[in-house]
DRENNUNU-590411 format. One record per atom (N, C-alpha, C): x, y, z. Coordinates in steps of 0.02 Angstrom, whole numbers, padded with zeros to 5 digits, always signed. Example, Ala and Ser with C-alpha at 12.3 -4.5 7.8 and 13.67 -1.06 7.14 Angstrom:
// DRENNUNU-590411
+00660-00284+00390 +00615-00225+00390 +00660-00165+00390 +00642-00112+00354 +00684-00053+00357 +00645+00002+00394 
// end
This chain:
// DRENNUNU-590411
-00057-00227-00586 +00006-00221-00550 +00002-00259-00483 -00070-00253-00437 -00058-00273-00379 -00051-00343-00388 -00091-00380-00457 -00113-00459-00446 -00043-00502-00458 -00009-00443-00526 +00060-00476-00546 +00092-00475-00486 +00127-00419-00437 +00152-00425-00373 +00134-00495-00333 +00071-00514-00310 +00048-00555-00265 +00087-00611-00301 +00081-00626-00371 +00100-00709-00398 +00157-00696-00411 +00207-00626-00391 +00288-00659-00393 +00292-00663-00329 +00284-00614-00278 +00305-00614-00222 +00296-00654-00153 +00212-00684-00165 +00224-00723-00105 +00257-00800-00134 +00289-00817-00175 +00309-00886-00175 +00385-00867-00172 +00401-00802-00187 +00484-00785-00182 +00483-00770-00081 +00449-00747-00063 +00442-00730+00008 +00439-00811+00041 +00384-00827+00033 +00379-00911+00050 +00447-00950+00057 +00476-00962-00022 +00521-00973-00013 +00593-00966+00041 +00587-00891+00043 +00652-00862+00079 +00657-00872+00168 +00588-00891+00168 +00536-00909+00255 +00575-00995+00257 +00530-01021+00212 +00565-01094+00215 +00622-01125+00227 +00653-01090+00177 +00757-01086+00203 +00775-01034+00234 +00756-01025+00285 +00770-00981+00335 +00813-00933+00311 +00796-00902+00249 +00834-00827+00214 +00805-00770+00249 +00804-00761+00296 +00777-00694+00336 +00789-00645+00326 +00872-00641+00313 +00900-00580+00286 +00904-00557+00217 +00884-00610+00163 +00876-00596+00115 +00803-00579+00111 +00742-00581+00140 +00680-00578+00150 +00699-00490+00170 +00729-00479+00209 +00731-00404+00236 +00751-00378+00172 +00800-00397+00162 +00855-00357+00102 +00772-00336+00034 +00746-00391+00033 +00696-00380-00056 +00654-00345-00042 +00645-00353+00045 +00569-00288+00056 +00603-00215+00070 +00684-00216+00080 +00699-00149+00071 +00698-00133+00014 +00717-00153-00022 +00728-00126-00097 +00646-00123-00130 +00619-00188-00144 +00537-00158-00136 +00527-00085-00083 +00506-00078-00046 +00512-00010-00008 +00555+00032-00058 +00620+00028-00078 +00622+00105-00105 +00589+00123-00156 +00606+00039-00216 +00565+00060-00280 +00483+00069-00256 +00455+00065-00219 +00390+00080-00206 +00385+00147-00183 +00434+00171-00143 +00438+00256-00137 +00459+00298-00189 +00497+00270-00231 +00525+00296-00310 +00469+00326-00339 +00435+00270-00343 +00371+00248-00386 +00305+00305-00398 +00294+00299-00314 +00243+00339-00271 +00266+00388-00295 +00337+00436-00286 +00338+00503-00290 +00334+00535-00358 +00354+00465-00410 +00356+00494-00484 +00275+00483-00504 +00250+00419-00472 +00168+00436-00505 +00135+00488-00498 +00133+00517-00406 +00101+00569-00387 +00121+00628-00411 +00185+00644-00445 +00196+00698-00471 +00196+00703-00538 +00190+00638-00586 +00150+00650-00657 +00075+00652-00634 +00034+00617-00600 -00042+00620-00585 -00049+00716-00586 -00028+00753-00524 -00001+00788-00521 -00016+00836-00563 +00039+00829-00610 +00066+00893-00651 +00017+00869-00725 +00010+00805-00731 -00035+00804-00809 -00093+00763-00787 -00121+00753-00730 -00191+00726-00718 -00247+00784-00740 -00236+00846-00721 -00287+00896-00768 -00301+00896-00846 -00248+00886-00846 -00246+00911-00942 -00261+00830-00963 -00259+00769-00958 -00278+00711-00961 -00358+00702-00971 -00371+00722-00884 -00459+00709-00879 -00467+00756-00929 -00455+00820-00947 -00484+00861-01020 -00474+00863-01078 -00420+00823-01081 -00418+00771-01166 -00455+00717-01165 -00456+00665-01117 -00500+00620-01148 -00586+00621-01113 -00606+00672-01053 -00659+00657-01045 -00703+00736-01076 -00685+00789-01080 -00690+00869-01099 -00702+00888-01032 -00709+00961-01082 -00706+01012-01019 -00743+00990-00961 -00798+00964-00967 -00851+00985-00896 -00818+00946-00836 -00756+00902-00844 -00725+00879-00788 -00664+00890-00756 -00671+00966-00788 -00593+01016-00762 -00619+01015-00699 -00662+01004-00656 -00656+01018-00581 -00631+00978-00548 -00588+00942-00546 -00536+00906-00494 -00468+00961-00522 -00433+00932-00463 -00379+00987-00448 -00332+00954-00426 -00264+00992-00457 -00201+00944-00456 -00203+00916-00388 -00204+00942-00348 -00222+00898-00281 -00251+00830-00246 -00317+00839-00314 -00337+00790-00302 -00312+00719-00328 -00281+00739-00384 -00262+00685-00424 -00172+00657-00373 -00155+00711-00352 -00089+00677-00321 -00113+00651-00258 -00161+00653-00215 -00196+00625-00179 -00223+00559-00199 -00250+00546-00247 -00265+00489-00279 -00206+00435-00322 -00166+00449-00322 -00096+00439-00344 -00075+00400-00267 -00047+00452-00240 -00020+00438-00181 -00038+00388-00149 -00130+00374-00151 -00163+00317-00097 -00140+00279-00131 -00150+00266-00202 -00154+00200-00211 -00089+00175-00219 -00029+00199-00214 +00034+00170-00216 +00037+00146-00140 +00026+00190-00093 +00031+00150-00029 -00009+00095-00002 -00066+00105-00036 -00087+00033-00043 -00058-00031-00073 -00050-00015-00122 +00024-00054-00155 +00052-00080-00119 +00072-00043-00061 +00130-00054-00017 +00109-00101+00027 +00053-00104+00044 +00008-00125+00095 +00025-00193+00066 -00014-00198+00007 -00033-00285-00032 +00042-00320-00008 +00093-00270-00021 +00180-00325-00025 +00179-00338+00029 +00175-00284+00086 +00182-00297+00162 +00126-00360+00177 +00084-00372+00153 +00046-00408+00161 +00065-00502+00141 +00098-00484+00076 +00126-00536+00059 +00169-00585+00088 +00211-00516+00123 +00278-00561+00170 +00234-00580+00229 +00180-00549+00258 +00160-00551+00312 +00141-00630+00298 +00093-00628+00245 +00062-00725+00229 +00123-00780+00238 +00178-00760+00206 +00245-00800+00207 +00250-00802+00264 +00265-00770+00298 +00291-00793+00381 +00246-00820+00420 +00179-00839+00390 +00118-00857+00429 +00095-00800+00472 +00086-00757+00451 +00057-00703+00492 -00010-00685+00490 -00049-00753+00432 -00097-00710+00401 -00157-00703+00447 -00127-00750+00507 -00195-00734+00551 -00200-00652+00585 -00138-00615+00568 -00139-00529+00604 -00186-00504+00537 -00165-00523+00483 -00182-00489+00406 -00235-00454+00427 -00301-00482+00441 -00333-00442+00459 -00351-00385+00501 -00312-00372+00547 -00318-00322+00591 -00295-00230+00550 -00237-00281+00494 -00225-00210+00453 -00287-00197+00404 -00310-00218+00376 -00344-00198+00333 -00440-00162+00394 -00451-00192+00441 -00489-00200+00471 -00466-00099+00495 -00416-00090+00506 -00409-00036+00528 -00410+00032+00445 -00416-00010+00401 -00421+00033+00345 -00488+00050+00336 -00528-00002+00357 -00600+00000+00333 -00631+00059+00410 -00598+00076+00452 -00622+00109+00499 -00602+00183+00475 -00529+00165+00461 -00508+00234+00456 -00538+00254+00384 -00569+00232+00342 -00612+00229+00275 -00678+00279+00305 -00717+00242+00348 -00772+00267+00381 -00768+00320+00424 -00694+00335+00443 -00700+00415+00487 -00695+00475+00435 -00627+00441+00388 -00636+00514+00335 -00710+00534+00301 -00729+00485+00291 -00809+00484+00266 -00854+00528+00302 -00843+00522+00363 -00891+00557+00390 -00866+00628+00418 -00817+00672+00382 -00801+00710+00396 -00825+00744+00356 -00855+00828+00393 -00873+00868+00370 -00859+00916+00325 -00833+00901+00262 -00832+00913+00182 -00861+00909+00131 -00835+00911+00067 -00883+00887+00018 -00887+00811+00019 -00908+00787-00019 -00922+00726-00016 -00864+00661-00049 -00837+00717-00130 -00801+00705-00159 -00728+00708-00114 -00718+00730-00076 -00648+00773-00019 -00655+00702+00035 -00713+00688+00067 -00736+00665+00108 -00700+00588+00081 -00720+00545+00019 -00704+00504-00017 -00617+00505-00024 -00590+00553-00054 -00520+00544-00057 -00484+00543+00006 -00516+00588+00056 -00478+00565+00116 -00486+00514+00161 -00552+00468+00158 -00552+00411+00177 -00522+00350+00120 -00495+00368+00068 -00452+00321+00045 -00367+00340+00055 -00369+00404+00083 -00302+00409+00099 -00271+00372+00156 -00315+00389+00217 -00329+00362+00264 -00333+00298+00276 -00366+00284+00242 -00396+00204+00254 -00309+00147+00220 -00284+00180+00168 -00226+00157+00125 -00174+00174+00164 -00145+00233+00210 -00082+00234+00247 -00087+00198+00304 -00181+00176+00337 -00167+00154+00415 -00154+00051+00397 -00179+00026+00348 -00189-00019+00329 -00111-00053+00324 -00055+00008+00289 -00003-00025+00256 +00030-00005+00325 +00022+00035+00355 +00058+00040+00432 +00038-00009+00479 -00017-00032+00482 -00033-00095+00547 +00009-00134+00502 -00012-00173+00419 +00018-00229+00392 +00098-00241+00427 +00128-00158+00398 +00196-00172+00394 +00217-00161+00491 +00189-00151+00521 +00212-00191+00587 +00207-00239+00602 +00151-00288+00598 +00160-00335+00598 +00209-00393+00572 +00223-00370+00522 +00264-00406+00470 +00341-00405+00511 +00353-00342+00529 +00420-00312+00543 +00427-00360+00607 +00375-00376+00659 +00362-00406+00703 +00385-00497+00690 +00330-00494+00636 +00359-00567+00637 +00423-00579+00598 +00441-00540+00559 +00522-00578+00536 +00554-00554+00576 +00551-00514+00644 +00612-00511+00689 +00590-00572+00729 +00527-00594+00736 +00513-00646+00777 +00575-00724+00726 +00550-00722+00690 +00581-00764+00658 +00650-00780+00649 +00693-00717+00645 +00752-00721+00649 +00790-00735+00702 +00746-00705+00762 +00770-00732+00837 +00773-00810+00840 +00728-00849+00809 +00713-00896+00834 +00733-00940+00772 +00740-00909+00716 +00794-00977+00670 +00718-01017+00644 +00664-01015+00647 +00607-01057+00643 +00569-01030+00563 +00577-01072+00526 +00511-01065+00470 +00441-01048+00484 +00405-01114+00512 +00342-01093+00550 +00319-01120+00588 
// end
């Protein structure tokens, strides 16, 4: 899903940068944004509600110990990561990619604090990917928000 995303979106984003479609650039990452919140809330709540009975059909019993929790936790990151990669996409289009890193740079920190929090180990792991996946798509998507208002002010491709 993420790789198909990257090869439609940054040449439709690119594009919309080039001919100064700014507002149509806003308009596709809103609607991306909802279907990506759609998305998130229906995965995390099938993960959810049939991620138990799943892991114990196809792996057996001895891996009933995760808990609906965990699985909508694991659901949840990785759609906002999701979110992260698109925000990321527009970010490359507008030439931003020299910030790119600062978001992800803040995932890999916030990766290493949940980690070292005093839990299990398995707890410890999901919440440094929770973590690490909401701070990542939150630096991305400021930046981004940053530069296509930069852009629109100024009428400029790149």
């Amino acid at each position: 899903l993420i790789l198909t995303a990257q090869a439609v979106l940054l040449p439709r984003f690119s594009a919309q940068v080039v001919r100064c479609r700014f507002s149509e650039l806003r308009h596709d990452l809103s609607r991306l944004g909802l279907a990506l919140a759609a998305a998130t809330a229906a995965a995390t709540a099938g993960a959810t509600l049939l991620g138990p009975w799943a892991i114990q059909l196809l792996l057996g019993p001895e891996f009933v110990e995760l808990k609906r929790i965990d699985f909508a936790v694991l659901a949840a990151s990785s759609f906002v990561l999701i979110g992260a990669m698109v925000a990321s996409q527009a970010l490359i289009a507008l030439g931003g990619f020299s910030k790119l890193w600062t978001g992800w740079a803040a995932g890999v920190i916030a990766m290493v604090v949940g980690c070292l929090m005093p839990i299990s180990l398995f707890h410890r792991v999901e919440l440094g990917l929770m973590l690490s996946s909401v701070c990542s798509a939150c630096v991305i998507a400021v930046h981004t928000q940053g530069a296509l208002s930069t852009r629109e002010r100024s009428g400029q491709t790149m």
